[in-house]
C-alpha positions, 0 to 999 in steps of 0.5 A: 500500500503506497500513500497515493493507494491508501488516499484513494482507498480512503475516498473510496470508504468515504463513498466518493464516486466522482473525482474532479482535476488535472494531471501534474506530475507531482500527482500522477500516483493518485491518477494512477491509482484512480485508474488502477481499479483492478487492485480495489482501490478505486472502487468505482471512483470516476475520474473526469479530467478537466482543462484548468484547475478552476474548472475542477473546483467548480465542478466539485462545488456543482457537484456538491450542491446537487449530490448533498455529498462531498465533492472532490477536486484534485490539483498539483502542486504550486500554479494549479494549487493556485488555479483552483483558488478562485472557485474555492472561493465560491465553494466558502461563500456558498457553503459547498462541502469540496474537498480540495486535495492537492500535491505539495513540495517535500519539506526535504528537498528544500535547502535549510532557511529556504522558502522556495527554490523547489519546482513550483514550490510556492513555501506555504502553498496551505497558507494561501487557502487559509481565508477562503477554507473551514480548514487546512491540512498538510499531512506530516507523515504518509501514515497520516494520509487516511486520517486526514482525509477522513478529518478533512471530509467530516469538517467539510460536511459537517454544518455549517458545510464548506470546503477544506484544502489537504495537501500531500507532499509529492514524495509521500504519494509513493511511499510505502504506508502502514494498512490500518483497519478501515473505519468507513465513513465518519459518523457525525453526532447529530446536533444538539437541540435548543433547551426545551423552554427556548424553544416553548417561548419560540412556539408562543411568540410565533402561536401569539403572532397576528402576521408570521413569516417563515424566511427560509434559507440555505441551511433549511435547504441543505438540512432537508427541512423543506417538509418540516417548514411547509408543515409549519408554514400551513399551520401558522397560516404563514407565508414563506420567503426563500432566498435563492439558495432555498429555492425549490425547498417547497414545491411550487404549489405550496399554498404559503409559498410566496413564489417571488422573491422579495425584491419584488414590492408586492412581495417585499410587504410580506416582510414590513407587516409581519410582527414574528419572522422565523427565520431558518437557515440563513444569515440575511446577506446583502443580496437578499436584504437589498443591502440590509434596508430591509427593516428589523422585524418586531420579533425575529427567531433565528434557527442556525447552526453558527451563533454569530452569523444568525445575528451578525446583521439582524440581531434575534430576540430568539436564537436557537442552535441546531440542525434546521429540520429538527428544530423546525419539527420541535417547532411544531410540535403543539401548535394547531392550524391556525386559521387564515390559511385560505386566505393566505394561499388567495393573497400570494396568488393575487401577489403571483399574477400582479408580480406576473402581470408586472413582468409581462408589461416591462420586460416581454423579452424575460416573460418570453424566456421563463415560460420557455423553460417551464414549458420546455425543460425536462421533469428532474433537470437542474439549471445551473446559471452564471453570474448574468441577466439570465441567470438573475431572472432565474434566481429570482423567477423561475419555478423551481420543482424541488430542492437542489434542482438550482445552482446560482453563484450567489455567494460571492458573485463569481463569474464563470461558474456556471459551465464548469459547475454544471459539469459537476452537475451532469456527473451526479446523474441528473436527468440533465444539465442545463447551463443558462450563461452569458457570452461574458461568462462561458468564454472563461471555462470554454476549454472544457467542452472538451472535458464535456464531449470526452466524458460524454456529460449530459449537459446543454448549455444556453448562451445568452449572446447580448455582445458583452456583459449586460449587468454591467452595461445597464449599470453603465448606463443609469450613471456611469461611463459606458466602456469596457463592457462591449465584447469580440465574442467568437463564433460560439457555435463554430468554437462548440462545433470545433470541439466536436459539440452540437450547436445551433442559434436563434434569434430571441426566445420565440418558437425556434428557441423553445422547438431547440430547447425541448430537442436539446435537452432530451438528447444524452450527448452535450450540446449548445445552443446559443441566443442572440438577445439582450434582456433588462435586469431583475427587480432581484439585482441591485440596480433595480432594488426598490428599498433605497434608504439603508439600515443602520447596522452596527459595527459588530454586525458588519465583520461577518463573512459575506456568505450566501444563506450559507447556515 
């Protein structure tokens, strides 16, 4: 057993299926044993290269997202350490559990006092992945390899998730290392629920209510406390809010779901009328609370995991600590179904066709695009979109069918995101992969088409061609000089073409872009298909947002990490 065998023996004890990354030559051993299935150390790990380190994050982080599992993204020692460290920077925001695994320089073959000298040695390559991690390792011995990896991967999946970076001195990949038992998959104790008279004190704020409301975030997403929440919601009468991490949590129809986001005005009174917000799994960002204007609630409960990120921007007069499901569940014990129900469900459907109607009038175009794909997407896909107008108009309007069926870049913002995530995506055998990105964004991660067409990843990309970046556009426009926005793009079904991708264009969203759509993403292969349009942005993106004067927050509010609903 050598250290790049027992690694991959630990990955695979772990119940990882799917392996992300790019070959170096520190790191060969572990393609090797990656491959070497006939020895039992792969265990069915499938091992999709990808063209740049970025793109290997990203794909574990979309992976992540959709799997509710462990992605995992393999890079080399030094240049393609530091490639990666974008994507894992969206992985932290966003509170994807990847575990980043990556070759280091041998502390030996440095001269003594030295920092670097080494081939792509970078001195203290752990370091650099420190502020955008929950942790970092650098195994000391080859012995350490498993025991590592296991602590790494339950750090990460352990709530609140996100990723966590190991690095493995090249020399000890192939060095021989002691068999120890296998011990399997870390088994996590459950969380601790909040004291009984906590909770009893929620339940009577929330049963003494006139206007609840349930705020539902990613942690209530990634707990599985979808079932819980509509349970809740129906019996306090209690319309539901969910940020773009949570949606999906409930289905479409549920009869408190508040379809909109709370960008919208209509929807946005739910929040200044109620006097009890529960808020779940969250830790209200700027992109949700249009940068804190939203005002305090009278009362507000907080359920999540991290004390200090439930009350770094609205302070609770309730916090209870614990997995969101449970203390939902806790919750609802011993409260009876109010009355008001009926009513609820008519008003957030009279909410839905004014929002509806409002998008019909100012933005036919967006309109045209959302009942495309509702209309034409297959049952069971999950869009994955980019940091992009098309991609806002999705986080905010269209109808998600369950959880997990949403990837949005939303925690930190990163352009470029959505191809190589849906990669990760098509990897988790979802019916399919449909990428919704800009022309801005896909030219970034364009090289792996080649990774989708080689590992055949059930993926349809939309490129909405609008001949530069159109967010930045519009925001140029309302106050600022216009430059640096318009773009040369290529021939983009040429380039798909070139890789060997099907590809077509359309003008618009019209008949030809919706007969396309249904064809393209009922085929196995990838495929491209590219929209010539300009769409206006969302009521749900900042140079849009109605609320105008901003909340006093205080100092010790504001050094919170800016991660998205990410508890």
């Amino acid at each position: 057993m050598t250290g790049a065998r027992s690694l991959v023996k630990t990955l695979a004890e772990l119940g990882v299926e799917v392996v992300f990354g790019l070959p170096g030559s520190h790191g060969l051993p572990i393609w090797d044993a990656l491959a070497d299935a006939s020895a039992g150390t792969a265990a069915g790990i499938r091992l999709i290269g990808v063209r740049h380190e970025q793109a290997a994050a990203h794909a574990a982080d979309g992976y992540a997202r959709v799997a509710g599992s462990l992605g995992v993204a393999l890079v080399t020692t030094g240049p393609g350490a530091v490639n990666a460290l974008r994507a894992v920077g969206e992985a932290m925001a966003s509170a994807s559990p990847v575990l980043v695994l990556a070759t280091e320089v041998r502390a030996p073959q440095r001269p003594q006092g030295a920092a670097r000298g080494s081939h792509r040695d970078v001195g203290e390559q752990e370091s650099l992945f420190a502020p955008l991690t929950k942790a970092t390792f650098t195994v000391g011995h080859p012995d350490e390899i498993a025991s590592v990896v296991r602590e790494a991967a339950r750090i990460a999946t352990r709530p609140q998730s996100g990723p966590v970076y190991v690095g493995v001195p090249a020399g000890f990949l192939g060095d021989p290392v002691e068999v120890r038992e296998d011990t399997g998959r870390p088994v996590e104790p459950e969380l601790p629920l909040p004291a009984s008279e906590d909770v009893e004190r929620a339940r009577e704020a929330l049963l003494a209510a006139r206007s609840p409301l349930i705020w539902a975030g990613g942690g209530a997403l990634r707990s599985g406390a979808g079932d819980a929440v509509g349970v809740l919601a129906e019996r306090l009468a209690a319309p539901i809010i969910t940020t773009f991490t949570a949606r999906g949590i409930v289905p479409p129809d549920h009869p408190c779901l508040a379809s909109n986001p709370v960008h919208a005005p209509e929807v946005g009174a739910l929040w200044d009328e109620a006097d009890v917000v529960l808020a779940i799994g969250t830790d209200f960002d700027g992109a949700m609370t249009q940068n804190w204007r939203m005002p305090q609630p009278p009362h507000l409960i907080a359920v999540n995991v991290d004390a200090e990120d439930a009350a770094k921007y609205y302070p609770p007069d309730s916090l209870l600590l614990g997995d969101a499901r449970q203390v939902v569940e806790a919750l609802s014990l011993g409260i009876p179904s109010k009355p008001g129900l009926d009513e609820l469900t008519r008003r957030l459907d009279d909410i839905e066709v004014r929002v509806r109607r409002r998008v019909r009038k100012e933005e036919p175009h967006a309109a045209e695009f959302l009942s495309a794909l509702k209309e034409t997407l297959p049952e069971g896909s999950v869009l994955v979109t980019d940091m992009c107008v098309a991609g806002y108009w999705i986080g905010g309007f269209h109808r998600v069918s369950g959880p997990r069926q949403l990837a949005l870049p939303m925690g930190w913002g990163t352009v470029g995101f959505g191809f190589p995530a849906s990669l990760g995506v098509a990897a988790t055998g979802a019916v399919r992969a449909v990428c919704v990105t800009g022309d801005g964004g896909f030219l970034p991660a364009c090289a792996e088409l080649a990774t989708a067409i080689q590992d055949a990843l059930p993926v349809t990309v939309v490129i909405v061609d609008d001949g530069g970046y159109g967010m930045l556009g519009y925001g140029q426009d309302a106050g600022f000089g216009y430059a640096g926005v318009d773009l040369a793009t290529p021939d983009f079904v040429g380039l798909a073409k070139s890789f060997g991708v099907h590809a077509d264009r359309v003008d618009g969203f019209g008949r030809a872009f919706r007969r396309l759509l249904r064809e393209f993403t009922r085929t196995e292969e990838p495929n491209v298909l590219v929209v010539g349009a300009e769409l206006r942005p969302p009521l749900n993106t900042s140079a849009r947002w109605y609320r105008r004067e901003e909340r006093t927050i205080g100092t010790k509010y504001r050094k919170g990490r800016h991660h998205d609903d990410h508890s």
